[in-house]
Rosetta silent file (secondary structure, phi, psi, omega in degrees, C-alpha in Angstrom):
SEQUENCE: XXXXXXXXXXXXXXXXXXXXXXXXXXXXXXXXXXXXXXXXXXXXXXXXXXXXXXXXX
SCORE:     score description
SCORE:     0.000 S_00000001
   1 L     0.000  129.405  153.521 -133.943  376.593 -183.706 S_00000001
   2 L   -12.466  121.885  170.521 -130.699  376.519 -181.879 S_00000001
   3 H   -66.835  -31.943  169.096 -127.900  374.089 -183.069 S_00000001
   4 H   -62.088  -40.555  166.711 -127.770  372.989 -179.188 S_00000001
   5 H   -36.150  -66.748 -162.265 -131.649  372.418 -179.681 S_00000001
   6 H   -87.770    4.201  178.069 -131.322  370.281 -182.578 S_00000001
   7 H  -100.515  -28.807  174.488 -128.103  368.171 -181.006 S_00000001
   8 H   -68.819  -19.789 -178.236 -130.096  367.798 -177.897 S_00000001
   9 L   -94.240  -19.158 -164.182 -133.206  366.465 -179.626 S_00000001
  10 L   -89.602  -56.977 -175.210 -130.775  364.187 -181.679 S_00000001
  11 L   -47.157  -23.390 -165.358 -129.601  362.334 -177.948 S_00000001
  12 L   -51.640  137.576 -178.420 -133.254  361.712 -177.324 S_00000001
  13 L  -105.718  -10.741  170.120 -133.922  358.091 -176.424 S_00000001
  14 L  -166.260  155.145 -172.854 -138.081  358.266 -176.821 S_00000001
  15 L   -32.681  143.799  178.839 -140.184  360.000 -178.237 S_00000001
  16 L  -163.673  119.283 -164.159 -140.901  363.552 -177.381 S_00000001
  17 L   -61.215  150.071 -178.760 -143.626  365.764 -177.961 S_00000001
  18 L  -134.587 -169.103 -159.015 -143.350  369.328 -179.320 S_00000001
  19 L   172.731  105.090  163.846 -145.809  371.672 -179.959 S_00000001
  20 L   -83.313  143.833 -178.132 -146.008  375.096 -181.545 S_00000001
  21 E  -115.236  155.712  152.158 -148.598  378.089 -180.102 S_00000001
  22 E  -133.102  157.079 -155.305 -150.331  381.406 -181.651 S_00000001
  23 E   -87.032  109.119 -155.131 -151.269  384.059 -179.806 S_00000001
  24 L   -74.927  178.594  176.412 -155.568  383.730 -180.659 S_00000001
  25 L   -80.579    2.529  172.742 -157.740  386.776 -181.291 S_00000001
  26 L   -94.548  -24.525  151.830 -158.502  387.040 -177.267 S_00000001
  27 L   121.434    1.297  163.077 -155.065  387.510 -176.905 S_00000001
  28 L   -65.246  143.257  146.165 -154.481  383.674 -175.264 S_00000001
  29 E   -55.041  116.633 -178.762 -152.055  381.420 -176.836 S_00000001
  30 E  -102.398  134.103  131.830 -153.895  378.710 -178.206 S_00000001
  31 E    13.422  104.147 -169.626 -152.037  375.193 -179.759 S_00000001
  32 L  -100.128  -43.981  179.599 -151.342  375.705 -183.464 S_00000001
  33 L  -157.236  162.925  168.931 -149.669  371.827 -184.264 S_00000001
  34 L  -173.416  127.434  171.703 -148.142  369.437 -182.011 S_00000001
  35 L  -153.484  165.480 -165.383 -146.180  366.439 -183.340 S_00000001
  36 L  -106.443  156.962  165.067 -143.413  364.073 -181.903 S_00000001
  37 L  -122.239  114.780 -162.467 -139.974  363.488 -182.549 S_00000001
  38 L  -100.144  159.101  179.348 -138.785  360.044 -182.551 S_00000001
  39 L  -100.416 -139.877 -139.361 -135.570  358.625 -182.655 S_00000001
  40 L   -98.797  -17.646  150.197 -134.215  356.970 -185.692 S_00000001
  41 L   -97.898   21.835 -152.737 -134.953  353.483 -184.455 S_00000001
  42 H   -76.901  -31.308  163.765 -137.847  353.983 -183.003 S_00000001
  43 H   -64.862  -27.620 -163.761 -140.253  351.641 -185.272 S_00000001
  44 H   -66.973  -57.991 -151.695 -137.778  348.466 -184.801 S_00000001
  45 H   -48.729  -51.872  170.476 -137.520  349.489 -180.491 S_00000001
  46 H   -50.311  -73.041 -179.829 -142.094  349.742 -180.826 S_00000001
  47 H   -34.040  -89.906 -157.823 -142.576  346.520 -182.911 S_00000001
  48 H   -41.850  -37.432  167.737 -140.213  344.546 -180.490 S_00000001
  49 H   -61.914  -58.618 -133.278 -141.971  345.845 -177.296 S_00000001
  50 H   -72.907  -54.666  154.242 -145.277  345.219 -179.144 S_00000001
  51 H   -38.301  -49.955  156.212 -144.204  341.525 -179.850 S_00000001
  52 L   -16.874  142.551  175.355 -143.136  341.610 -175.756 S_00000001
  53 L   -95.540  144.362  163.237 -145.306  339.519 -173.563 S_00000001
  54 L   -70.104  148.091  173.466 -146.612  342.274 -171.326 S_00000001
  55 L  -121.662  153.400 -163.828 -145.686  342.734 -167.668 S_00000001
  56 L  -127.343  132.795 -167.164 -147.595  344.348 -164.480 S_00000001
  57 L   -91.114    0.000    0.000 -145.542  346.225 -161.656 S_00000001
């Protein structure tokens, strides 16, 4: 990956999914993995929303 890639992913403010493909035996890409990258406070920032009384727009 790019070093602009991985400083650009480091700025991220929520979560963000990523996903690698292979090319299948039909010759379609199919989905290989897919996992998120969160950032580094991202359990305290969940918990406290979780704790949140919810609100409705």
């Amino acid at each position: 990956m790019p070093p602009q890639s991985i400083r650009r992913l480091s700025e991220v403010l929520t979560p963000t999914m990523v996903a690698a493909y292979a090319r299948g035996i039909d010759g379609n890409y199919e989905e290989a993995s897919c996992g998120f990258i969160v950032p580094d406070d991202w359990p305290e920032r969940s918990l406290a929303y979780a704790a949140s009384p919810l609100t409705t727009i």
